[in-house]
DSSP file (Angstrom, degrees, kcal/mol; ACC not computed):
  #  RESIDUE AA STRUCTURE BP1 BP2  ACC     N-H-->O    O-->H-N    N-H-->O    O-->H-N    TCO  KAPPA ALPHA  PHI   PSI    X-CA   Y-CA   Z-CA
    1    1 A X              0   0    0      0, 0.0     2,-0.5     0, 0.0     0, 0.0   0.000 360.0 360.0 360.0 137.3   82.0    8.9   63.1
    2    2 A X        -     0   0    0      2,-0.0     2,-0.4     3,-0.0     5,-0.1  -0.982 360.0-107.2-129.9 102.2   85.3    8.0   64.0
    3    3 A X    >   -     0   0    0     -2,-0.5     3,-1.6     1,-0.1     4,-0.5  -0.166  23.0-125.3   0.5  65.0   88.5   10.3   64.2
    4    4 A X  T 3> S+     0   0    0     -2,-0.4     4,-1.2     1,-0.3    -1,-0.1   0.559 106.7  56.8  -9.6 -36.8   91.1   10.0   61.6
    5    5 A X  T 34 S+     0   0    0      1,-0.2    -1,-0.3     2,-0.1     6,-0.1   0.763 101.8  52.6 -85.3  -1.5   93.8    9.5   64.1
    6    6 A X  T X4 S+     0   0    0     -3,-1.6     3,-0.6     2,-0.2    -2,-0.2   0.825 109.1  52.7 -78.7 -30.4   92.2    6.5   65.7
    7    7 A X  T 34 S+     0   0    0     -4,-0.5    22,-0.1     1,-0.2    -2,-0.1   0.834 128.1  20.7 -69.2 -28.0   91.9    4.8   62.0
    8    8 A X  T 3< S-     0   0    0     -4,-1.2    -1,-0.2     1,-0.1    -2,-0.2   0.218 115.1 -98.7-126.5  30.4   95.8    5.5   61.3
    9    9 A X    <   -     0   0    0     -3,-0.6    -3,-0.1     5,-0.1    29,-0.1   0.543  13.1-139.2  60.5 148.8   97.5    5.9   64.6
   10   10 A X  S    S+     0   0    0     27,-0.4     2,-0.4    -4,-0.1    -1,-0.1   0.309  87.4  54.4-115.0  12.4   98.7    8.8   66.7
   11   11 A X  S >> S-     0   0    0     26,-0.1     4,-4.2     1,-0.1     3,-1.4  -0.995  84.1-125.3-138.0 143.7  101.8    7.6   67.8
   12   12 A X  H 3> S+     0   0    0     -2,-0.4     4,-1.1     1,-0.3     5,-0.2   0.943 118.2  47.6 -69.1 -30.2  104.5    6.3   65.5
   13   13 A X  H 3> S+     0   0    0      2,-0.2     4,-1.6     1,-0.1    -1,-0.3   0.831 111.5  47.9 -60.4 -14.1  104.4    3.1   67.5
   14   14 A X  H <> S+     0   0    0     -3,-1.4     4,-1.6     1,-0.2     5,-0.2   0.909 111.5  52.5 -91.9 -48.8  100.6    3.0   67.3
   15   15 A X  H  X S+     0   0    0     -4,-4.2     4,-0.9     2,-0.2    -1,-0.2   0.762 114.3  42.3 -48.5 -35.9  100.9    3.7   63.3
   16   16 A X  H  X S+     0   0    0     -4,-1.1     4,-3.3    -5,-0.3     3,-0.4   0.959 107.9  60.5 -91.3 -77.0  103.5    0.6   62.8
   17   17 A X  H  X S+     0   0    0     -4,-1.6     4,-1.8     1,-0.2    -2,-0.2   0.785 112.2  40.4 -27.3 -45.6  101.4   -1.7   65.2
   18   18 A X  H  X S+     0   0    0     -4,-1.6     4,-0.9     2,-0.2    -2,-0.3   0.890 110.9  55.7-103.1 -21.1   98.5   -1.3   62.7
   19   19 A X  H >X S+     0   0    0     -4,-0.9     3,-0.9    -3,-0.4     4,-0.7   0.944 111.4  41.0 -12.8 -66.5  100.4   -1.5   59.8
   20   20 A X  H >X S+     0   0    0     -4,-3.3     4,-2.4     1,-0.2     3,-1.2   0.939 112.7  61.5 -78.7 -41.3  101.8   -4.8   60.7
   21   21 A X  H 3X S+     0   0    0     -4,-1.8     4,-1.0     1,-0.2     5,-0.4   0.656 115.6  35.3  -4.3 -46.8   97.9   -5.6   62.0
   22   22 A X  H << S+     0   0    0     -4,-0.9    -1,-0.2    -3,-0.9    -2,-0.2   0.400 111.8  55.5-126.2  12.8   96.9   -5.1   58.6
   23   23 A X  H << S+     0   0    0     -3,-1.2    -2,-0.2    -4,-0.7    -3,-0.1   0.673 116.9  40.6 -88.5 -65.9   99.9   -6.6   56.6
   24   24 A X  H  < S+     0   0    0     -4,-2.4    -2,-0.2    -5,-0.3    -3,-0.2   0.793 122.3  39.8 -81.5 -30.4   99.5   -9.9   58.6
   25   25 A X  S  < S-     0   0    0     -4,-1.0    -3,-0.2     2,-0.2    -1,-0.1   0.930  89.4-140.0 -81.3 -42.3   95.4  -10.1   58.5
   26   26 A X  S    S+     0   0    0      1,-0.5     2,-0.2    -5,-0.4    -4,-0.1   0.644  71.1  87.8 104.6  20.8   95.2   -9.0   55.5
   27   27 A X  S    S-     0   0    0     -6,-0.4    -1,-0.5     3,-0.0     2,-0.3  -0.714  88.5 -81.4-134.1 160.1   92.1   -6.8   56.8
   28   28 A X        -     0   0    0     -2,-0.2     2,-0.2    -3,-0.1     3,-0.1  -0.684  55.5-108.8 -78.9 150.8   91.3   -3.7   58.3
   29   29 A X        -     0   0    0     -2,-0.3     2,-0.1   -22,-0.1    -1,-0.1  -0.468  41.3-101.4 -94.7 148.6   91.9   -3.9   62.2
   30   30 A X        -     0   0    0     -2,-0.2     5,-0.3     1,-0.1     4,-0.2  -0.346  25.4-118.0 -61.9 136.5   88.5   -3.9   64.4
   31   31 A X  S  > S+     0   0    0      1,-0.1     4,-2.6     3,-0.1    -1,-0.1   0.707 114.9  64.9 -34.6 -30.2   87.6   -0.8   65.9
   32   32 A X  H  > S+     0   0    0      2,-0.2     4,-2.7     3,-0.1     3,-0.2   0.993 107.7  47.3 -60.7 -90.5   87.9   -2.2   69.4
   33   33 A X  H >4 S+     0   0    0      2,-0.2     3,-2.7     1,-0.2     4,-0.3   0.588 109.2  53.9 -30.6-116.4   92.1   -2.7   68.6
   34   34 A X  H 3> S+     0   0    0      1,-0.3     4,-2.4    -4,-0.2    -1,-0.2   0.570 104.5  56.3 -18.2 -49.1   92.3    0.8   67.2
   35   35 A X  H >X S+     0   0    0     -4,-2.6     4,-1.4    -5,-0.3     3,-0.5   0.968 104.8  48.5 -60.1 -37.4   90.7    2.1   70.5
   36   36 A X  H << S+     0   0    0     -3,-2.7     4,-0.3    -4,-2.7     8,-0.3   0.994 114.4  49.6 -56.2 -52.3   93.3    0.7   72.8
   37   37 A X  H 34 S+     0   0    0     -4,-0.3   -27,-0.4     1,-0.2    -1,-0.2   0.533 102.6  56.2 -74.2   1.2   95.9    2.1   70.6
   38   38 A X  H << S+     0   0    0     -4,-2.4    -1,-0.2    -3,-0.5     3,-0.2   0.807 130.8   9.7 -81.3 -45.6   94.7    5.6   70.2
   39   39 A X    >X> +     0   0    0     -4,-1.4     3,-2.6     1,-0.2     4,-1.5  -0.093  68.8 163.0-123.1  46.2   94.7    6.2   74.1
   40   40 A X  H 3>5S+     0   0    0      1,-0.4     4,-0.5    -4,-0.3     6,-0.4   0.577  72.7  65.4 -53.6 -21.8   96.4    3.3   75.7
   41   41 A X  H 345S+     0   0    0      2,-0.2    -1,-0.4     1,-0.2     5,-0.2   0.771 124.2  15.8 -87.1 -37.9   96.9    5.3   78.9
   42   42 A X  H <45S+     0   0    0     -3,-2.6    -2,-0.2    -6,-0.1    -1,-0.2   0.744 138.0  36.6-113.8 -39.8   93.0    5.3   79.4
   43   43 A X  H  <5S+     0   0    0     -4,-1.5    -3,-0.2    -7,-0.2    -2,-0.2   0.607 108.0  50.7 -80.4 -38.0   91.9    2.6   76.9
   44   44 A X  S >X<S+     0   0    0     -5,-0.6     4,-2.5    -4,-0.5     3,-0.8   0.709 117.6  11.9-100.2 -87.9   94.2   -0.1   76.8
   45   45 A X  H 3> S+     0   0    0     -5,-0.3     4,-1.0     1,-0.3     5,-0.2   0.749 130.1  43.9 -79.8 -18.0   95.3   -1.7   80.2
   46   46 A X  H 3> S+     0   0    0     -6,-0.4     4,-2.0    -5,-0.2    -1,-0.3   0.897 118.5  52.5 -69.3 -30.1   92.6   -0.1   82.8
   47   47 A X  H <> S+     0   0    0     -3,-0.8     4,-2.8     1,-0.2    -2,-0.2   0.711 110.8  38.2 -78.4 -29.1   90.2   -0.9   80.1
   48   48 A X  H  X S+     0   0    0     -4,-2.5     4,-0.6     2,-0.1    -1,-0.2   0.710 112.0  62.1-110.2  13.8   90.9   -4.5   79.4
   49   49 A X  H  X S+     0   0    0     -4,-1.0     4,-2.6    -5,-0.2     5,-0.3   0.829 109.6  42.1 -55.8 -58.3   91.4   -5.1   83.2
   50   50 A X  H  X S+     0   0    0     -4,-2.0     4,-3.5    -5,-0.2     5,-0.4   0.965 116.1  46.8 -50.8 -53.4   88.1   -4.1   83.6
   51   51 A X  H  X S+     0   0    0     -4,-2.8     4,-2.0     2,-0.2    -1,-0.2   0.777 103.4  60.3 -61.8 -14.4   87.0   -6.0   80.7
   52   52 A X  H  < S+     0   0    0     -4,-0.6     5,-0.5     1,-0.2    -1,-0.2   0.933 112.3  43.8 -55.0 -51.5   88.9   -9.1   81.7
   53   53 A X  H  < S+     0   0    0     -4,-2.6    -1,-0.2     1,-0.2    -2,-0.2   0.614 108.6  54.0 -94.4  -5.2   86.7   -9.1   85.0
   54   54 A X  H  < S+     0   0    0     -4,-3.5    -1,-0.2    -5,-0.3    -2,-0.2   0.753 118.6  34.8 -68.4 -37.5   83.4   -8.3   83.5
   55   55 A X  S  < S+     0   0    0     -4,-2.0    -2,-0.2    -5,-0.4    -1,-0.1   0.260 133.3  24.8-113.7  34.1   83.6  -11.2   81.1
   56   56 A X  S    S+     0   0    0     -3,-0.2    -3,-0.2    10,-0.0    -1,-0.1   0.044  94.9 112.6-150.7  -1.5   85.7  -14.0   83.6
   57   57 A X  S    S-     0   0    0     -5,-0.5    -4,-0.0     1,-0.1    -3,-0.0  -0.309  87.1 -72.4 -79.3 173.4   84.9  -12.9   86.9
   58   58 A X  S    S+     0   0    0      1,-0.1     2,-0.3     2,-0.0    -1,-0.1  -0.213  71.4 147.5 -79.1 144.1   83.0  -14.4   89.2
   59   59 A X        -     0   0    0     -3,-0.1     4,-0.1     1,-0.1    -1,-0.1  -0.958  62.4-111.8-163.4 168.7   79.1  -14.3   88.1
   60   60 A X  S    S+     0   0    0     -2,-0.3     2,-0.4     2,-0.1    -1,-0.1   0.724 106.3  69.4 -84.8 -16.2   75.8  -16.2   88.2
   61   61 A X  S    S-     0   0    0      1,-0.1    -2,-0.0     4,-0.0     0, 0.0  -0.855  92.3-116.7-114.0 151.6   76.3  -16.7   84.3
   62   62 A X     >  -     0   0    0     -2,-0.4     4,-1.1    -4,-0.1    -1,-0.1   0.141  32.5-108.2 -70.4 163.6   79.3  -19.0   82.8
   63   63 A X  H  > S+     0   0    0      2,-0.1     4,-3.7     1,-0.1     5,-0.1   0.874 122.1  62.8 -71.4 -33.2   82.2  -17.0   80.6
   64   64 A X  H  > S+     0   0    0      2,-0.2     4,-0.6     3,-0.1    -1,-0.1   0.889 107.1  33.7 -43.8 -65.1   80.4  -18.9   77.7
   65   65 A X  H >> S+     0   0    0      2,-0.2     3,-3.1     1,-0.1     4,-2.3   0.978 113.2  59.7 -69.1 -46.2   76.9  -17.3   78.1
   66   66 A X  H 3X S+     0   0    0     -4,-1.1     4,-3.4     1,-0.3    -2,-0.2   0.878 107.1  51.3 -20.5 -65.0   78.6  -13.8   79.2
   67   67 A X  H 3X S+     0   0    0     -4,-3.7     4,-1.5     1,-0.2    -1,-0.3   0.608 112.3  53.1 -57.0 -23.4   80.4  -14.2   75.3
   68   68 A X  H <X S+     0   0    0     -3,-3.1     4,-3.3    -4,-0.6    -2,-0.3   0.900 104.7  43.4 -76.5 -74.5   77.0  -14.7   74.1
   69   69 A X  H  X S+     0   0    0     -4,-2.3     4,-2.0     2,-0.2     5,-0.2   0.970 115.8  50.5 -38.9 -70.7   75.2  -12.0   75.3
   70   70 A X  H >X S+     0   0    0     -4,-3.4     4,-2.1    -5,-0.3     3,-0.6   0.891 111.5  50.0 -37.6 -59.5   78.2   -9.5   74.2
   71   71 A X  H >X S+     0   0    0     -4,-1.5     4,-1.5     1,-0.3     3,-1.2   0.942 117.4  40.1 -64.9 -60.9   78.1  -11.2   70.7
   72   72 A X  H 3X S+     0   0    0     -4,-3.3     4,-1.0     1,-0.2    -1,-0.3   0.795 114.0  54.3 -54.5 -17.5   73.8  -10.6   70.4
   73   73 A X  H <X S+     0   0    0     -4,-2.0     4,-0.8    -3,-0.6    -1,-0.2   0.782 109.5  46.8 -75.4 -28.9   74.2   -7.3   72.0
   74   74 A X  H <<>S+     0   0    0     -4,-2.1     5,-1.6    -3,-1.2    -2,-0.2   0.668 108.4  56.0 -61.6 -44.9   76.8   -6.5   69.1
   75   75 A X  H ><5S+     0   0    0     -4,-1.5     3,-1.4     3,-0.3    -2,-0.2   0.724  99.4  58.5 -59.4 -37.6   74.5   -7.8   66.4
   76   76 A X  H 3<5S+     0   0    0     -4,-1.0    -2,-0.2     1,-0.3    -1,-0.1   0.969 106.0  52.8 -65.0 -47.6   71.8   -5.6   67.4
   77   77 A X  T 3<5S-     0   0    0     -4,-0.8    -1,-0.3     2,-0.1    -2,-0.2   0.283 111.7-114.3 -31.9 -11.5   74.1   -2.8   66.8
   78   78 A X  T < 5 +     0   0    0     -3,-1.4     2,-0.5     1,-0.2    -3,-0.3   0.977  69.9 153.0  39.3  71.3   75.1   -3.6   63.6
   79   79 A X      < -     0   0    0     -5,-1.6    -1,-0.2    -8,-0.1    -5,-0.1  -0.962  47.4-132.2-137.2 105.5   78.3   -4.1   65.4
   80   80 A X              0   0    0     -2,-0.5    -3,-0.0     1,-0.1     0, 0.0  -0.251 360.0 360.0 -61.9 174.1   81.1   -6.7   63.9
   81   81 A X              0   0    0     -6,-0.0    -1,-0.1   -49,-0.0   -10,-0.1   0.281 360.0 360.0-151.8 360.0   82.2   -8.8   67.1
């Protein structure tokens, strides 16, 4: 279950940004996007810092398998990816 304000923004920039998100895909925006924009302050740049260096940082596995793993771990989920 997912919050109503994460589906439609809680900030009038965060409301516009997925507007224009869903103007120009011509889709609903992935959950993943809506979470950065609900909380950006906690979610968006400490969160894709982190992710940046989980999935390009130095490792025994290539960025390639790394992308691999995520995307079957996401499929088990039911989880689009």
């Amino acid at each position: 279950m997912r919050l109503a304000v994460v589906d439609r923004g809680s900030r009038w920039a965060n409301r516009l940004f997925l507007r224009f998100v869903r103007w120009q895909s011509k889709a609903e925006p992935v959950g993943v996007l809506k979470t950065i924009h609900y909380r950006s302050d906690f979610w968006g740049r400490p969160y894709s810092d982190l992710l940046q260096d989980v999935m390009r940082g130095p490792s025994e596995w290539t960025p390639g398998e790394r992308e691999l793993f995520a995307a079957f771990t996401a499929k088990l989920g039911a989880c689009r990816f």
